[in-house]
N, C-alpha and C positions, 0 to 999 in steps of 0.2 A: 480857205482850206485848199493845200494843195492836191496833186491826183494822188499821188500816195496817203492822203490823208481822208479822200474820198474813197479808196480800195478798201480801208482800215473801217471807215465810219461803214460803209455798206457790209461787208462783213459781218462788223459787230451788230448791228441792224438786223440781218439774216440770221442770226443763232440765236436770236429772243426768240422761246416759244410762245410768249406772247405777243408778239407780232403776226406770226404766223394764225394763231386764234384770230388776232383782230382783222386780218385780211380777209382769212376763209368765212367770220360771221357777215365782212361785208360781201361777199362774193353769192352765198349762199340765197337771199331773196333776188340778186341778180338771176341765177341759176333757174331759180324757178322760173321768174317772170319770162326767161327766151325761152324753154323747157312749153310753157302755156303757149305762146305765141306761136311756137314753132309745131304744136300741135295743132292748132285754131286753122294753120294753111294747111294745112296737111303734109307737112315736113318730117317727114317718117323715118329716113333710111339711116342706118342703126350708127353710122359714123358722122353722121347732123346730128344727133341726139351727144356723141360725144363733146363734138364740138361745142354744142350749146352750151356746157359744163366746163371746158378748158378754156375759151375764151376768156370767159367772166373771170376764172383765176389769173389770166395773164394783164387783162385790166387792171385787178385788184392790185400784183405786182406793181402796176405804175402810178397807182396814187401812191401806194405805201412806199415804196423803196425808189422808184425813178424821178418820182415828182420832188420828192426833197432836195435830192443831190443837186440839181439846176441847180437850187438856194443855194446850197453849202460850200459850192464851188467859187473858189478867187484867184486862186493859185497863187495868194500868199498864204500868211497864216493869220487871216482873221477867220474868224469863224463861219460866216455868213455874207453871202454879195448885198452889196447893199438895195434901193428898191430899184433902179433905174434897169442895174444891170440884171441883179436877180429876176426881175420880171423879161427882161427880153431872154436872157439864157433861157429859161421856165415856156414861156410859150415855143421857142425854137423847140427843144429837144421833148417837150409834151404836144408837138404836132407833130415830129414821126416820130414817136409813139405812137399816137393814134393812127397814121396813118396805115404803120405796122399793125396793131389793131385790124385795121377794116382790111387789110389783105390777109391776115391770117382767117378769119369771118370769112372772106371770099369760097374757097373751095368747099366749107362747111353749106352755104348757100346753093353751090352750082349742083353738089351734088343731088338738090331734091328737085331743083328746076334753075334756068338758064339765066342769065347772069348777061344784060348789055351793060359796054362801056359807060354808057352813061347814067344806069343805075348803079357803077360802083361809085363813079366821081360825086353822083347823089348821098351815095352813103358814106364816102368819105366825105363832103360840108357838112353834114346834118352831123354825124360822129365829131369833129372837130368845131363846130361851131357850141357845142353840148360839153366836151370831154375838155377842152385844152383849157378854155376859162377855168373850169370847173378844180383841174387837176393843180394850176397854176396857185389856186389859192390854197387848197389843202395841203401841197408842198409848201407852200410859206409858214401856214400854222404850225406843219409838223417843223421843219427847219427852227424856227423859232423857239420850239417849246425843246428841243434836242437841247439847242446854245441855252437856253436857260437851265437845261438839265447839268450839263455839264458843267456852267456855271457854280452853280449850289454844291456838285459835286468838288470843283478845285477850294472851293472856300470852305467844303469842311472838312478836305485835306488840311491847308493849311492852317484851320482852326485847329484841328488833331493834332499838328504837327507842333503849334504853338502850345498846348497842351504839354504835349510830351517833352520840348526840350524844358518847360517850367519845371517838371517834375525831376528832369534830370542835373539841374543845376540846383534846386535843394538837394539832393541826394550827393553830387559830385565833394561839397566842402565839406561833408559831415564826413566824407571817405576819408580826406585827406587830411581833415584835424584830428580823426582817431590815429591817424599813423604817426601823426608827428608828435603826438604827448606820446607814444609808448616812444618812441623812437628819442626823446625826451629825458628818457630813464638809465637809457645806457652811456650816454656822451662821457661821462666820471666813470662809469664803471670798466667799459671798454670801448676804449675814444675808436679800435678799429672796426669792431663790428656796426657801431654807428655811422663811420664814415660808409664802410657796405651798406650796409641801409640806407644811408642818405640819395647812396648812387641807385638802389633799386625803388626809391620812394620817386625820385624823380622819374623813371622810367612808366610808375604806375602814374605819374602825373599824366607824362605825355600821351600815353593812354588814354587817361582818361576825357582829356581835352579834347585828341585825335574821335577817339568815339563817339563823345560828346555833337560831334556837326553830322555824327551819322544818324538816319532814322533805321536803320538795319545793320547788322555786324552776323559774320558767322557765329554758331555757338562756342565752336572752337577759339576765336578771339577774345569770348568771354572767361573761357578756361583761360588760357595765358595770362589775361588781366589777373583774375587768382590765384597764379600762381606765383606774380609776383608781387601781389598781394599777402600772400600766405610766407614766402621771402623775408619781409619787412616784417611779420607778425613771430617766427619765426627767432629772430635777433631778439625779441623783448622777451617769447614766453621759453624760448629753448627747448628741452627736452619735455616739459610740459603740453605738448601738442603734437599728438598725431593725426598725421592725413593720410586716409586711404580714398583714391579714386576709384569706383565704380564706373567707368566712363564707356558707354557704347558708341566707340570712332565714327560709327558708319553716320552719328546723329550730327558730327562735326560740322556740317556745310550748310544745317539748316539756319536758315537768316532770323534772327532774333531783336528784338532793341535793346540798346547799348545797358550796359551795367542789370542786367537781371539777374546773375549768378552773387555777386560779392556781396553785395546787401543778406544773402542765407546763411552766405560766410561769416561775416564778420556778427551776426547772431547768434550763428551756433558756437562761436570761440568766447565770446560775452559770457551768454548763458550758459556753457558749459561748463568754463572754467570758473564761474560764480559759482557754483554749488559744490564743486571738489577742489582739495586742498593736493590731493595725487593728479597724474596727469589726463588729462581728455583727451578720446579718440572721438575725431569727425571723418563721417564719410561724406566725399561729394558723387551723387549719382544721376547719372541722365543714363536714361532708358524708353525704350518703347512698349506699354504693354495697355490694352485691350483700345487699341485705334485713336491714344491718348502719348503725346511725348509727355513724360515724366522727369523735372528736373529738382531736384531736392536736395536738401543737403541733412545728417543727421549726427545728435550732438549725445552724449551720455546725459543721464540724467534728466527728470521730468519736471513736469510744466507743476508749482506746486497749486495746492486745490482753491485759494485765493484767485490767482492767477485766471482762471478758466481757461476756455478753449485759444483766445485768441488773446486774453490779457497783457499776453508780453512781446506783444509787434512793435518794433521801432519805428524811426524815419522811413528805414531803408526798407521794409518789408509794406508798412502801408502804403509807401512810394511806388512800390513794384506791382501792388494790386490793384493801382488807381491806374497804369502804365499797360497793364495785360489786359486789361477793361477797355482802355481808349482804343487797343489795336488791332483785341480781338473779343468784338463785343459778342457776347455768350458763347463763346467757343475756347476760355480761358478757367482756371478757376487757383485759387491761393488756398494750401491748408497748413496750419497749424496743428499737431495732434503727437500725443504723447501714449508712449509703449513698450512696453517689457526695458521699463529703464532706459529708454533715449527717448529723446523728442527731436521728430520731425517736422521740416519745413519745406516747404516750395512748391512749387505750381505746376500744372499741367494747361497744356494745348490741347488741342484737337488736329492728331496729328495729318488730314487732308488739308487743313487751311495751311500745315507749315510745308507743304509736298511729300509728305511720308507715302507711297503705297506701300498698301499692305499687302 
C-alpha cells in the first residue's frame, strides 16, 4: 500500500463508528485501572486525574489505528508488508509511539510529585518492553483481517458484477430480435422506411454493446437508448403508438445499470397494443416522490384477471428485478399493477443510495 493508500485506509478506519466503540471499550478498564492507582499514591491534582483518562485514549489510538498501518504499508500496491519487513517497520514506528506515550504521561506525573531522569527512562523500558511487542502483534491481526476483508469484498464485486453482465447479455438479443422481426415487415412494404430503421436499429446496437461493458450509465443514457428504440418501433407500428414523456431532467445524471428503462418499454407497447385494435398511448415517467426515484412506464389497458399481479413479466422485466436486487439489495423494489384503465410498470430506488437530497 502506498502513502496515498495509507491516508485513504486511516481515514476510512477513522469514520467506522464502530471502531471508535471498540477503542473507547478498550480504553475504558484502562482508565479505571490508572484512575485506582493514581489514587492509591495519592495523585490528586485535578489535571492528573485528566491525564489519567486521555492517555489511555491515546494508547488506544495506537493499537487501533497506528499499529496496523506499519503492516499495510509497502509502497507498492500489495496490500500488506510481508513478515520480515512488516515486523521491523511495526516495532520501529510502535516504539515512538510509545515512547510518545510515556512523554505525553510525563507532565501528568510531575504534576503530583517530581519526576528524575531516570524514572522516566525506567518508564520508558518497562512501557516499551510491555506496549511495542504487544502493539506489533495486534497490528498484524488487525492488518490481516482488513486484506482479508477487502479481499471478500473485491470477489463479491466481481461476483456481482458477473452476475450482472449474465443478466445483461440474456436481455441484450431478446432486444435486438424484437426489433428486427418487426423491422422484418416493412422491407416490401416500404423498402425506405426500413432502410431508416435499419440505420437506427444499428445505432441501438451500438448502444447497446457500448453499455453492455458498463456497470453504470446515466439515466439520461437510458432515455436515448429509448428513444431510439421507440424510432425503430415507430416505422413498424406508425400512427398506432403514442409517447408522452413525463421526464424530471434534474433526475438525468443519476448513474443507473445499463438497459433498465427499455425492457418497461418494449412491455408496455406488447401489452398495450395486444388488447387494442385503435391506437395506444404510453407514458415514460421518472420522478422523485416520497424519498424514492420513481421510474415507470404506463400502457392503456389492464392486466386481465387470469393474469394476476405479476402474470405477464417477460425476459426483460424479470431480468430488471433480479438486476435492481444484485445492485441494490433492499433498497430497490419492481411493481406491476393495473388502474383506472392503464397498467403500470417499473421500479423504484431509494433515492439516498442513488445521491438524490432531498
Amino acid at each position: 500500500m502506498t502513502k496515498a493508500g495509507l491516508e485513504a485506509n486511516l481515514w476510512a478506519r477513522m469514520g467506522r463508528p464502530l471502531g471508535w466503540l471498540t477503542m473507547l471499550a478498550f480504553a475504558a478498564p484502562f482508565i479505571a485501572i490508572r484512575f485506582f492507582i493514581f489514587w492509591k499514591v495519592g495523585m490528586s491534582h485535578p489535571l492528573t486525574l485528566v491525564g489519567a483518562a486521555v492517555v489511555p485514549i491515546f494508547v488506544s489510538v495506537g493499537f487501533a489505528w497506528i499499529a496496523p498501518m506499519a503492516w499495510r504499508y509497502t509502497g507498492d500496491d500489495r496490500p500488506r508488508a510481508g513478515l520480515l519487513r512488516g515486523t521491523c517497520q511495526a516495532l520501529l514506528v510502535n516504539a515512538l509511539a510509545v515512547l510518545l506515550f510515556v512523554e505525553m504521561d510525563v507532565p501528568v506525573i510531575v504534576m503530583s510529585r517530581a519526576m528524575s531522569p531516570s524514572d522516566f527512562w525506567n518508564a520508558a523500558a518497562w512501557n516499551a518492553a510491555m506496549l511495542v511487542p504487544l502493539m506489533t502483534l495486534v497490528g498484524y491481526f488487525i492488518a490481516v483481517g482488513e486484506v482479508q476483508e477487502e479481499e471478500r469484498g473485491r470477489a463479491d464485486a466481481q461476483s456481482k458484477s458477473a452476475q450482472d453482465r449474465a443478466l445483461q447479455h440474456q436481455l441484450s438479443p431478446h432486444v435486438l430480435f424484437n426489433a428486427l422481426n418487426g423491422l422484418a415487415e416493412l422491407v416490401r412494404q416500404d423498402p425506405a422506411a426500413a432502410e431508416q430503421g435499419l440505420l437506427d436499429l444499428a445505432e441501438l446496437y451500438r448502444m447497446v454493446l457500448d453499455n453492455g461493458r458498463l456497470q453504470w450509465v446515466p439515466l439520461k443514457e437510458e432515455a436515448r437508448l429509448v428513444e431510439i428504440y421507440l424510432a425503430v418501433e415507430k416505422l413498424r407500428l406508425g400512427d398506432r403508438l403514442h409517447i408522452i414523456w413525463e421526464w424530471d431532467d434534474e433526475l438525468n445524471g443519476l448513474m443507473v445499470p445499463p438497459l433498465v428503462l427499455q425492457p418497461l418499454v418494449e412491455n408496455a407497447i406488447k401489452h398495450g397494443l395486444s388488447q387494442r385494435v385503435a391506437a395506444t398511448t404510453v407514458y415514460i415517467v421518472a420522478r422523485l416522490v416520497l424519498g424514492e426515484v420513481e421510474v415507470r412506464v404506463d400502457n392503456q389497458g389492464e392486466m386481465g384477471a387470469k393474469e394476476g399481479p405479476r402474470g405477464r413479466e417477460g425476459v426483460g422485466l424479470k431480468n430488471l428485478e433480479a438486476r435492481l436486487k444484485l445492485n441494490f439489495p433492499g433498497m430497490s423494489s419492481v411493481f406491476l399493477e393495473s388502474e383506472d384503465g392503464y397498467t403500470r410498470a417499473g421500479f423504484r430506488v431509494n433515492a439516498k443510495i442513488l445521491g438524490v437530497s432531498q
